[in-house]
N, C-alpha and C positions, 0 to 999 in steps of 0.2 A: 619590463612588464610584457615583453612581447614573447616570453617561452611559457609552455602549458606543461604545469608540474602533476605530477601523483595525484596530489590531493586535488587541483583542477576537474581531472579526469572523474575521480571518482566523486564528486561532490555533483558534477553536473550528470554524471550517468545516476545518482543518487537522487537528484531533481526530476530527472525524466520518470525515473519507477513511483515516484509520489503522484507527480502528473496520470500517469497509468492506473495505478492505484485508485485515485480519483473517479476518474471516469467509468473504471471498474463496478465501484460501489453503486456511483448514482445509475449505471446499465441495469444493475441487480436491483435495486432499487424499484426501477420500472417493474419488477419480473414479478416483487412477491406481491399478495394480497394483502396479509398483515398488518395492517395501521403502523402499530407498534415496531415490526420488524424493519418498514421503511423508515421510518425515524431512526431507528439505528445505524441503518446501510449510509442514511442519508448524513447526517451527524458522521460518521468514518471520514466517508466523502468528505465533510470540510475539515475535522482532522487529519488525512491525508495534504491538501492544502497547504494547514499549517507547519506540516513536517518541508512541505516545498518552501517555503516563507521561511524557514528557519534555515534550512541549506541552501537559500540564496543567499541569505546574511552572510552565512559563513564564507561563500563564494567574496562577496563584497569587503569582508574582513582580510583578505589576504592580497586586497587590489584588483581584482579581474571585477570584469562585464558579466553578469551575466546574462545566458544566451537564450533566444527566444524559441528554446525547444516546447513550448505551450501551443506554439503556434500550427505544429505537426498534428493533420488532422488523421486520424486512423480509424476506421469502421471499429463500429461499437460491438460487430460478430467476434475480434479479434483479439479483446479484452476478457470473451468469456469462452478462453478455454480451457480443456480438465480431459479430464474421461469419458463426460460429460457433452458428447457432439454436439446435441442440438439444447440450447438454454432456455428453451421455450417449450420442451416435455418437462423443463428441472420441476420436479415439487421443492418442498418449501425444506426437507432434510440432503436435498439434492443440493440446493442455494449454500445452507450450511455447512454441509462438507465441502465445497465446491471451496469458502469465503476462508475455512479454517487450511485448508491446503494452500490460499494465497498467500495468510498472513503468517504460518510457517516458512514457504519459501522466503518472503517478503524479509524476515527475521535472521533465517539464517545467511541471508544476502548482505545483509547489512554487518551480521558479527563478522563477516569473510574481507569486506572493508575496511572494518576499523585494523585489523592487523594492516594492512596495505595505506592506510593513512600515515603522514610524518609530522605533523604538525598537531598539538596538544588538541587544540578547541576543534579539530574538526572530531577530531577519536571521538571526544565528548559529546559532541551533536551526534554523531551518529551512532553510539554508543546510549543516546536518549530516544533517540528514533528505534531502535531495533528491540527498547522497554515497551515503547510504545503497541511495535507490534506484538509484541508476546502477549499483553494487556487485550489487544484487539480479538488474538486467536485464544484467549479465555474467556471474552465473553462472547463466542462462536461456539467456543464448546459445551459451556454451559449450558445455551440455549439448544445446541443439538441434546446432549443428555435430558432437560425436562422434556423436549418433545418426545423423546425414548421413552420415558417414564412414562406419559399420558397418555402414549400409544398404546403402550404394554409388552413394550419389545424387552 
């Protein structure tokens, strides 16, 4: 038990981007006005969570500890970046783009894993996780398009 295999690696470097992810949402969260729109970010935020809670299990399923990378504290300026320098001019189509650009990378980060996985259940966790994010950057996109509509763009 004391050698760190593929799927080790990638499962906790997969733990740490949900953790990121997290704190991401709930930064963004702070930023928008929207009642409605913080409930969402907010809601990600603990579905991010549960995607960590689910590849720790898996971590735990194969024997390993896992490690207390939660504990890594990172300034909250460094989870929002883009194109987008300063996240305190972002309007609320600025957020949007910003949230659908994360959960694309987010997604294809994950499909690029599951080929580098050896072991069935993790492919499939992660393989539910990278569902998850697609689901996530469509209803980002969504709501970028009706504000398009509203706007008149």
């Amino acid at each position: 038990m004391g050698t760190v295999s593929p799927d080790d690696e990638i499962l906790e470097f997969a733990i740490a981007r949900e953790i990121e992810a997290n704190r991401f949402y709930m930064a963004l969260a702070k930023r928008v006005e929207s009642p409605e729109m913080r409930k969402v970010l907010e809601d990600f935020a603990k579905e991010e969570l549960e995607h960590k809670a689910l590849l720790e299990l898996e971590v735990m399923k194969i024997g390993k500890v896992v490690s207390a990378v939660e504990k890594v504290t990172i300034p909250e300026h460094e989870y929002i970046v883009s194109e987008f320098d300063s996240a305190l001019d972002m309007d609320y189509k600025d957020i949007l783009m910003l949230a659908i650009e994360k959960e694309e990378a987010s997604f294809r980060t994950y499909v690029n894993l599951i080929g580098n996985a050896k072991d069935e259940e993790s492919r499939e966790a992660l393989l539910g996780i990278a569902e998850e994010e697609v689901k996530h950057k469509i209803r980002f996109q969504i709501e970028y398009d009706l504000l398009l509509k509203k706007s008149g763009a």
